[in-house]
KELUM-844914 format. One record per residue (C-alpha): x, y, z; residue number from 1; chain. Coordinates in nm, 2 decimals, padded with zeros to 4 digits, m for minus. Each point is the difference from the previous one (the first is absolute). Layout:
<torlos>
TORLO | X | Y | Z | vogu | donu
TORLO | X | Y | Z | NUM | A
...
</torlos>
This chain:
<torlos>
TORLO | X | Y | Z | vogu | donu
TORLO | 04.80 | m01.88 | 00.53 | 1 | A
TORLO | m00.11 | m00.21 | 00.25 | 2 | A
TORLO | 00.00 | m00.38 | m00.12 | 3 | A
TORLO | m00.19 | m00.13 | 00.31 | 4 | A
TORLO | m00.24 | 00.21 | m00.05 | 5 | A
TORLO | m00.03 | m00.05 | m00.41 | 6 | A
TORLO | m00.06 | m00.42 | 00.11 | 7 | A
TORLO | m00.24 | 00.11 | 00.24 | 8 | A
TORLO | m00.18 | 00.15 | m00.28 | 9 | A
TORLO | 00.01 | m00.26 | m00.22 | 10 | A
TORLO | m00.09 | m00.24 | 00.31 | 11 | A
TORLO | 00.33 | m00.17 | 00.02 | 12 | A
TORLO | 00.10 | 00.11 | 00.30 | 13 | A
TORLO | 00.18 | m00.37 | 00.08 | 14 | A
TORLO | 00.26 | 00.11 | m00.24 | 15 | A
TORLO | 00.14 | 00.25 | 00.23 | 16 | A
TORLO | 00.24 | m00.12 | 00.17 | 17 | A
TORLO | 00.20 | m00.20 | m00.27 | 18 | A
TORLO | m00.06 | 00.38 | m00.19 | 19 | A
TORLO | 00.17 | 00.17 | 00.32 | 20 | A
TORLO | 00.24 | m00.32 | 00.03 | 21 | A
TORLO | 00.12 | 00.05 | m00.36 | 22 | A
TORLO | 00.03 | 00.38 | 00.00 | 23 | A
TORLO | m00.26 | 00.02 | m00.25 | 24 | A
TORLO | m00.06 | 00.38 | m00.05 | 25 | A
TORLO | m00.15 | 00.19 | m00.29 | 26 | A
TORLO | 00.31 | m00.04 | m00.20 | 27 | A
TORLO | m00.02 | m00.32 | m00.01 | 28 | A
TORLO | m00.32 | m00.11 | m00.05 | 29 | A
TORLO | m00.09 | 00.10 | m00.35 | 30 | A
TORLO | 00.29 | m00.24 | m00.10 | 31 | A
TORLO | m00.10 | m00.31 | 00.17 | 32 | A
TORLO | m00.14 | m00.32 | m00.19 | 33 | A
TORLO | m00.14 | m00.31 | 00.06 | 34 | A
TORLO | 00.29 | m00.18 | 00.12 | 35 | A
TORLO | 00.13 | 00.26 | 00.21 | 36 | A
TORLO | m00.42 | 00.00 | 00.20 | 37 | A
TORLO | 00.10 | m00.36 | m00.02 | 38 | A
TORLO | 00.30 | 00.05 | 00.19 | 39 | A
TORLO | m00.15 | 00.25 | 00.22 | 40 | A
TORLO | m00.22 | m00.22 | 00.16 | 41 | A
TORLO | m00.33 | 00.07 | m00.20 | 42 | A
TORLO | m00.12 | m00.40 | m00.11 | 43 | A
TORLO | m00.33 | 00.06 | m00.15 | 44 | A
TORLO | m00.03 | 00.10 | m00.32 | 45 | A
TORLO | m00.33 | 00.23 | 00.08 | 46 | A
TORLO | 00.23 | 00.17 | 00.19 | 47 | A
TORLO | 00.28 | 00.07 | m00.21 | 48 | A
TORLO | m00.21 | 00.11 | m00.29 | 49 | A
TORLO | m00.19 | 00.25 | 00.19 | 50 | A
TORLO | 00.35 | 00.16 | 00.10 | 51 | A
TORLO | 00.16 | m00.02 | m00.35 | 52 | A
TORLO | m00.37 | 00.13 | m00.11 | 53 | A
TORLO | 00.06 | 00.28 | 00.24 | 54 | A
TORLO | 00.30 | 00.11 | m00.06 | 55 | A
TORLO | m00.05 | 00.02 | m00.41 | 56 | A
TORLO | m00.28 | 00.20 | 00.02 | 57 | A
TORLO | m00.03 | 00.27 | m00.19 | 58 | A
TORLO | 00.07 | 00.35 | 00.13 | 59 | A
TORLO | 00.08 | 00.11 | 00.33 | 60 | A
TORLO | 00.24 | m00.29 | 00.12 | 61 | A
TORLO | 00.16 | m00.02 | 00.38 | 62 | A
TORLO | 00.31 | 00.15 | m00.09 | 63 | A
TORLO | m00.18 | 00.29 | m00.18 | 64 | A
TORLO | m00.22 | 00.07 | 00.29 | 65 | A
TORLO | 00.28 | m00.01 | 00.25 | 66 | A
TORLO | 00.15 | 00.25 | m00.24 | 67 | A
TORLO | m00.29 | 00.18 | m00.01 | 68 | A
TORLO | m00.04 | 00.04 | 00.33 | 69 | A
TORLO | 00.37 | 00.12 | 00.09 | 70 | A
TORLO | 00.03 | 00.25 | m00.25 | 71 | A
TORLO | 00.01 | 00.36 | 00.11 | 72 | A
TORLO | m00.28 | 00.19 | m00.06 | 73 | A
TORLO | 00.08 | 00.26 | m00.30 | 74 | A
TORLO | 00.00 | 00.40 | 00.14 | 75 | A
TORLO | m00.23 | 00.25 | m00.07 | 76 | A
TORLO | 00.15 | 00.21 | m00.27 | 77 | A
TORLO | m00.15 | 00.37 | 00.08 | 78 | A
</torlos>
């Protein structure tokens, strides 16, 4: 999964480089909180709730998706 690309989506694209800075992947970000967004850089509140909004929602979540994706395709059984 692409983080960059999942805060361009949500239109928080300032966020990337303390994301890339702190080797935020898609393992990591469905455990981060409040503090850690705090300590990341992200100082408005608006900000940090539409991430932890984001990455709670239900069904498909980054790290599913990038699983998703990556997964081999099953064969054709004939």
């Amino acid at each position: 999964m692409d983080v960059a690309a999942w805060l361009r989506g949500l239109g928080l694209k300032q966020h990337e480089a303390a994301f890339r800075a702190d080797e935020i992947d898609a393992n990591v970000l469905p455990r981060l909180t409040a503090e850690a967004l705090k300590a990341l850089g992200v100082t408005l509140l608006g900000h940090r709730r539409r991430l932890l909004d984001a990455i709670a929602e239900p069904g498909p979540n980054p790290t599913t998706v990038a699983d998703v994706r990556s997964a081999p395709l099953p064969s054709a059984v004939g």
